[in-house]
GULOGU-758284 format. One record per residue: x, y, z of N, C-alpha, C, O in turn; residue number from 1. Coordinates in steps of 0.1 Angstrom, whole numbers. Each point is the difference from the previous one (the first is absolute). Layout:
N
ATOM    n_c1    n_c2    n_c3   ca_c1   ca_c2   ca_c3    c_c1    c_c2    c_c3    o_c1    o_c2    o_c3   pos
ATOM       X       Y       Z       X       Y       Z       X       Y       Z       X       Y       Z   NUM
...
! end
This chain:
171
ATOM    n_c1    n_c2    n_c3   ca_c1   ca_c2   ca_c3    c_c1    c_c2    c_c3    o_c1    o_c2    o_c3   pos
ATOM      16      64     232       1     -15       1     -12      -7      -7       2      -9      -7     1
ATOM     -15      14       9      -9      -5      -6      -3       1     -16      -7      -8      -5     2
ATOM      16      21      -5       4       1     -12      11     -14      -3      -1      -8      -9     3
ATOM      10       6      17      11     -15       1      -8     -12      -7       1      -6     -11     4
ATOM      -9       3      24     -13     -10       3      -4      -5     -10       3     -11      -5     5
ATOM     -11      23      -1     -14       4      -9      11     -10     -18      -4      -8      -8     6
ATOM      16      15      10       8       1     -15       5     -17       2       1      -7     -11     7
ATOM       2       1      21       2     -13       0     -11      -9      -4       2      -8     -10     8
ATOM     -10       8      15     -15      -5      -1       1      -2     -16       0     -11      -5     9
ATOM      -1      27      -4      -3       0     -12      14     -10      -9      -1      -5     -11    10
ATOM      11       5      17      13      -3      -3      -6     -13      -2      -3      -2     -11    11
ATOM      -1      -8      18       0     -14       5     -16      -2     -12       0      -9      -9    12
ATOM     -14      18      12     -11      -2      -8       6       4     -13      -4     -12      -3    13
ATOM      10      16      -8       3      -1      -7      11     -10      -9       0      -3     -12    14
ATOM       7       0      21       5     -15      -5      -6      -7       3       0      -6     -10    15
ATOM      -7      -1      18     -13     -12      -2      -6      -1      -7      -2     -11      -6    16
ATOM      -5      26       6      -9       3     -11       4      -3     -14      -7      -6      -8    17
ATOM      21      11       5       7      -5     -12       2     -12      -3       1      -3     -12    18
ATOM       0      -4      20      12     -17       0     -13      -6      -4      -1      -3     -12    19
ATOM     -11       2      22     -12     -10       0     -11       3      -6     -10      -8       0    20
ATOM      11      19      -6     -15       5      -3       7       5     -17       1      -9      -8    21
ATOM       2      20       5       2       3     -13      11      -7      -5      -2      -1     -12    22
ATOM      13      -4      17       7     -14      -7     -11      -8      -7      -2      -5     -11    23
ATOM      -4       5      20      -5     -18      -8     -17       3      -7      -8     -10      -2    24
ATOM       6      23       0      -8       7     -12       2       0     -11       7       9      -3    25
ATOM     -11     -19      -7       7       0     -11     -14       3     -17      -8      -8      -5    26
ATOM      12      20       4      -7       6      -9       6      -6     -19      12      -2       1    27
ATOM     -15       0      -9       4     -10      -7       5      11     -12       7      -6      -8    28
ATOM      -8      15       6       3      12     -11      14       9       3       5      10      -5    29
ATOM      -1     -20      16      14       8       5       0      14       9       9       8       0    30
ATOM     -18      -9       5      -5       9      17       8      -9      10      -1     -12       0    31
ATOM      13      21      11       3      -5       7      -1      14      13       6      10      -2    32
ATOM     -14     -12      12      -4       5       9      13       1       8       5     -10       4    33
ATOM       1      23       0      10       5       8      -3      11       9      -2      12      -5    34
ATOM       1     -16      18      -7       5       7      13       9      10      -1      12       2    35
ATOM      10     -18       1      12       7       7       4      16      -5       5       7       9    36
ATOM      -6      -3     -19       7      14      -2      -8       8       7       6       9       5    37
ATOM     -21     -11      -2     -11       9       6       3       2      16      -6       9       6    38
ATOM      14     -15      -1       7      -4      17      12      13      -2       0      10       8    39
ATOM       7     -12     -17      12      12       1      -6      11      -5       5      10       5    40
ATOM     -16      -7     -16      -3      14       0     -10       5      10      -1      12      -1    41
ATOM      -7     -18      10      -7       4       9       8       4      13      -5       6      10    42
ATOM      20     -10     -12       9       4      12      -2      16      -1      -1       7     -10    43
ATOM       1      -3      25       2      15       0      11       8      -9      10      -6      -4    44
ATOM     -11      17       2       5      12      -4      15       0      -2       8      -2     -10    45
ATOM      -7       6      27      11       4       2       8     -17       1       8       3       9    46
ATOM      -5     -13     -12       3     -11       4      12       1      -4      -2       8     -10    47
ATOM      18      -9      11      10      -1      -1       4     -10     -11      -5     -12       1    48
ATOM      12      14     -10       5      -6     -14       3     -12       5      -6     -10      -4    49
ATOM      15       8      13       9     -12       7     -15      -7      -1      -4      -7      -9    50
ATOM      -2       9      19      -9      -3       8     -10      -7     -13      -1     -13       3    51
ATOM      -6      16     -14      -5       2      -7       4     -12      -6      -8      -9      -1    52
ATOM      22       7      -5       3      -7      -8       4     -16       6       1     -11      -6    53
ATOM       0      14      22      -1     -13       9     -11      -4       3       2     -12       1    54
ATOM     -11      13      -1     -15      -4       2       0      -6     -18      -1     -12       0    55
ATOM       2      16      -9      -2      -2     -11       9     -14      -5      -4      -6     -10    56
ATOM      14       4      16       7      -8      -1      -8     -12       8      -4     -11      -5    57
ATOM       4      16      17      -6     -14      14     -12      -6     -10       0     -11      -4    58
ATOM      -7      20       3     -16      -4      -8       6      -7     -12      -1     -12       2    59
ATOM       5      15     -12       7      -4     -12       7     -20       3      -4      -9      -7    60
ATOM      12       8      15       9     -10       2     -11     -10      10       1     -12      -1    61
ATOM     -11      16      10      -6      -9       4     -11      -2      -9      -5     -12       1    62
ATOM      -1      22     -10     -10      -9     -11       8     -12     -13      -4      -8      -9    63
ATOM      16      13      13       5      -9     -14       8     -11      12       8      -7      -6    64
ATOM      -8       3      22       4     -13      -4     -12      -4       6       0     -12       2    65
ATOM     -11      17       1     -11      -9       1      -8      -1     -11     -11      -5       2    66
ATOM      14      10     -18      -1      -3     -11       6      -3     -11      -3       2     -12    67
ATOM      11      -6      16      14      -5      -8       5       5     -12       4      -6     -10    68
ATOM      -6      18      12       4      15     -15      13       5       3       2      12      -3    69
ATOM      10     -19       9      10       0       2       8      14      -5       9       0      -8    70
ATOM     -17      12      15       5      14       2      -7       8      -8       0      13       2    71
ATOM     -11     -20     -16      -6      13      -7     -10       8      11      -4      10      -5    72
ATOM      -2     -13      19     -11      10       6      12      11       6      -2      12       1    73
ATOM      16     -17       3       6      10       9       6       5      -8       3      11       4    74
ATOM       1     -13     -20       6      11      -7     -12       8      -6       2      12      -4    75
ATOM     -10     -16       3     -10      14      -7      -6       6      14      -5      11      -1    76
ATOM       5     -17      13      -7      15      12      10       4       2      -1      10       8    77
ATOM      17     -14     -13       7      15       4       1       6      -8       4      12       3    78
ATOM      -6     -14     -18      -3      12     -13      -9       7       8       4      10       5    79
ATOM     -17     -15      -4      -9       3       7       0      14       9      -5      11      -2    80
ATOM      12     -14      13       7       4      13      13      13      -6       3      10       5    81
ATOM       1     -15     -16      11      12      -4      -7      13      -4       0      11       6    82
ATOM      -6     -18     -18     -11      10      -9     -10      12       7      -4      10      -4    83
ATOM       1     -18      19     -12       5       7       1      16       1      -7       7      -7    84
ATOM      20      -1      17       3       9       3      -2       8     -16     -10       7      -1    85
ATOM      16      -7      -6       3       7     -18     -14       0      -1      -4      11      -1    86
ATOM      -5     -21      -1     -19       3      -5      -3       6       7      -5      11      -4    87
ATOM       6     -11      19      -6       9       8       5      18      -5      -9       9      -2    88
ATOM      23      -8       1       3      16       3      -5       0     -16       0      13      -2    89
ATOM      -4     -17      -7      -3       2     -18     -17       5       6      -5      10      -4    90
ATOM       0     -19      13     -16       6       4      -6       9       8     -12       3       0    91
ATOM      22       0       9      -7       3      10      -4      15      -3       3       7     -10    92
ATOM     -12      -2      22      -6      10       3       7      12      -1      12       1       2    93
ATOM     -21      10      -5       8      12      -1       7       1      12      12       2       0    94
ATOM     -19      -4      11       6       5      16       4     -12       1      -6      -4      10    95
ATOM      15      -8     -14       4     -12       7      -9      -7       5     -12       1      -4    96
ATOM      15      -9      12      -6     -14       4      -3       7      12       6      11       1    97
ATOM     -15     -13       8      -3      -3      14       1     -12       7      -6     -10      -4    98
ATOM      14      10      16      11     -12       4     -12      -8       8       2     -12       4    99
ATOM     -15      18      -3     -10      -3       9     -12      -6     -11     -11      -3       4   100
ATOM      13       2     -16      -8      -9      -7       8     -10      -8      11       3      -4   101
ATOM     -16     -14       2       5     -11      -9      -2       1      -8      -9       8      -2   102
ATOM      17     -16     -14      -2       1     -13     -13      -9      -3      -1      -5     -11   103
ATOM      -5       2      17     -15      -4      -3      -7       8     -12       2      11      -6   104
ATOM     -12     -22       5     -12       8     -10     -10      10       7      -7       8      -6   105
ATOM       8     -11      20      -9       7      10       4      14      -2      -8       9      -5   106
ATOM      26      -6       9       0       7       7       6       8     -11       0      12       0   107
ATOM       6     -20     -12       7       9      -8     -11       5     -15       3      10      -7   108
ATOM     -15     -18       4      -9       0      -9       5     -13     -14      10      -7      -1   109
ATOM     -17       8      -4      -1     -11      -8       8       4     -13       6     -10      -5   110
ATOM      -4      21       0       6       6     -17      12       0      11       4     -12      -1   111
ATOM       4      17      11      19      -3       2      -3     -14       7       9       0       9   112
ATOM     -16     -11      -7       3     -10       2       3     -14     -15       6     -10       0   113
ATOM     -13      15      -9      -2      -5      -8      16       3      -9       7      -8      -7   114
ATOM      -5      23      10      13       2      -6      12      -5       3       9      -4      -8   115
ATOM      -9       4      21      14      -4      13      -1     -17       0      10      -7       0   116
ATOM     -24       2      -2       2     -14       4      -2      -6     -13       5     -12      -1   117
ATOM      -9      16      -9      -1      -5     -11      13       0      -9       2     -11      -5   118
ATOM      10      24       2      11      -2       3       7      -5       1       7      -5      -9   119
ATOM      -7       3      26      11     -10       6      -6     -17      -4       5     -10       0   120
ATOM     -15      13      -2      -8     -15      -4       6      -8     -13       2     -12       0   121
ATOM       1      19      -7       1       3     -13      15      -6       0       4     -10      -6   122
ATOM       5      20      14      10      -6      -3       6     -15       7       9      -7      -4   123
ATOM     -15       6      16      -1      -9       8      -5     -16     -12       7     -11      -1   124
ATOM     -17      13      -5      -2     -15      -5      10       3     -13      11      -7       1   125
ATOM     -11      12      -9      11       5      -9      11     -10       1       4      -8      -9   126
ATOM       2      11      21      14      -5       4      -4     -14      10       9      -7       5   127
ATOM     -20       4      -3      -2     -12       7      -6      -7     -18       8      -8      -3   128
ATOM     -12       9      -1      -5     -10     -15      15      -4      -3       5     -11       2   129
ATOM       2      24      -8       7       0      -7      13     -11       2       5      -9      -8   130
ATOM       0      11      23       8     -12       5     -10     -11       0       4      -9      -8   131
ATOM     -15       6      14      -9     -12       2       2      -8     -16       5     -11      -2   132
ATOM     -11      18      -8       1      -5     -15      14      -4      -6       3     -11      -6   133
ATOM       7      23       7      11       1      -1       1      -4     -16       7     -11      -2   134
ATOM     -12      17      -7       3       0     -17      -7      12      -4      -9       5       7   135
ATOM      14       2     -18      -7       7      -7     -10      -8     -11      -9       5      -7   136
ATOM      12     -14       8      -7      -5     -14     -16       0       2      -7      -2     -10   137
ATOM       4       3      18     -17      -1       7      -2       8       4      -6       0      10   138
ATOM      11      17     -17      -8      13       3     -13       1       0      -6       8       8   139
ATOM       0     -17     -17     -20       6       2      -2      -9      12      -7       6       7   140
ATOM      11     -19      -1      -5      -3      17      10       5       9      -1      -3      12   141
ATOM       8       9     -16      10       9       9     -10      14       3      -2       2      12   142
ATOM      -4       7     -22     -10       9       2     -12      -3       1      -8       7       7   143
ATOM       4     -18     -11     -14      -3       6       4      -7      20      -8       3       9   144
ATOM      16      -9      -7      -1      -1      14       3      11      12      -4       0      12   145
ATOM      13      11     -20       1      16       6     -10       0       1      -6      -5      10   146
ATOM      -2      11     -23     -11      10      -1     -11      -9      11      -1       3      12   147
ATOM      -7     -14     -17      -8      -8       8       3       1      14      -9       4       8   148
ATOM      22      -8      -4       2      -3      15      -4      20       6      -7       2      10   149
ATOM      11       5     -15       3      13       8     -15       6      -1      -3      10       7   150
ATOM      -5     -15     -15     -16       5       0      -5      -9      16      -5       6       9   151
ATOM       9     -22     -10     -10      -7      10       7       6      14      -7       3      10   152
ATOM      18      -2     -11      13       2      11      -8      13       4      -7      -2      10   153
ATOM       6      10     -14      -8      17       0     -11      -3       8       1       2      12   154
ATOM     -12      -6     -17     -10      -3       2       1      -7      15      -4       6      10   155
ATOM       7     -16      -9       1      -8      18       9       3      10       2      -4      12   156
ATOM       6      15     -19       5      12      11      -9      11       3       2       7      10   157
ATOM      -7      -5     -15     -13      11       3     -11      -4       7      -5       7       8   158
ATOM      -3     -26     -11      -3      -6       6       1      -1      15      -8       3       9   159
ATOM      25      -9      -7       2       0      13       3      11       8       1      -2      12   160
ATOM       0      14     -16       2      13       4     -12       5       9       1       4      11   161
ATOM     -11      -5     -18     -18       1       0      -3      -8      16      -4       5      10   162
ATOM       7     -19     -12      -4     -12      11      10       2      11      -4       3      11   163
ATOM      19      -4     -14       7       3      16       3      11       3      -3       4      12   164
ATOM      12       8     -22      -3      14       8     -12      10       1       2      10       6   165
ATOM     -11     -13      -9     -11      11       3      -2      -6      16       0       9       8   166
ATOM      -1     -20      -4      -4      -3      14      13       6       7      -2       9       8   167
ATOM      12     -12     -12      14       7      10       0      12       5       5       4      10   168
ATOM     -14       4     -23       2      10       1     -12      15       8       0      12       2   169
ATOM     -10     -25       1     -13       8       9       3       1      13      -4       9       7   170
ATOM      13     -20      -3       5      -5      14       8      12       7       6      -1      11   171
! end
């Protein structure tokens, strides 16, 4: 019950966090700070597909109508949310996962985090630009707002990784 709790909490801090805080961050080189995919890959292990891609959805549909992105956050966290399971089994460990640690940086190390989330990162803004822009004709700010967005996106998920789960995790 207290795993339930704990995942609501982060469910709810992460869309606030998204709507009020990195919404309205506006870096001028075409950095757009997307903080929600880091909520579905910190979900445990064993998490059920159904399950996975409903949270990805809930998160997805309430950042876009309290940001009026009328479905691009819930179609790319369920790319997101599809993809997850497939990066995971392409990375994992000789002996599998252990259902008793999370895909953290803590617990999994930093070279298969960087792979697994960088990845899903990857394809996640990919397909969130690509509808958001919606032309080919603007391939170099189509790749410059990937590439940019998934370095800063990187970076303040590792950030917030550092500040809220290391305390979660002494307790």
């Amino acid at each position: 019950m207290k795993v339930i709790g704990q995942q609501i909490f982060r469910f709810v801090l992460f869309v606030l966090l998204q709507v009020f805080i990195f919404n309205q961050i506006e870096i001028g080189i075409g950095i757009t700070l997307l903080l929600c995919p880091l909520y579905i890959m910190l979900l445990p292990f064993d998490t059920n597909i159904f399950v996975l891609m409903g949270l990805a959805f809930l998160m997805g549909i309430n950042v876009d109508v309290m940001s009026d992105t009328y479905g691009l956050h819930a179609s790319s966290l369920l790319l997101f949310a599809y993809f997850r399971p497939i990066i995971f089994n392409v990375f994992s460990p000789r002996d599998g996962y252990d259902v008793l640690k999370s895909p953290t940086i803590f617990d999994m190390g930093h070279t298969w985090f960087l792979y697994t989330f960088g990845s899903l990162l990857l394809i996640y803004l990919t397909w969130f630009f690509i509808i958001e822009i919606f032309s080919f004709n603007k391939m170099l700010y189509l790749l410059q707002k990937i590439f940019l967005s998934l370095i800063f996106t990187y970076l303040i998920s590792l950030l917030l990784q550092v500040f809220l789960l290391r305390k979660t995790q002494k307790l």
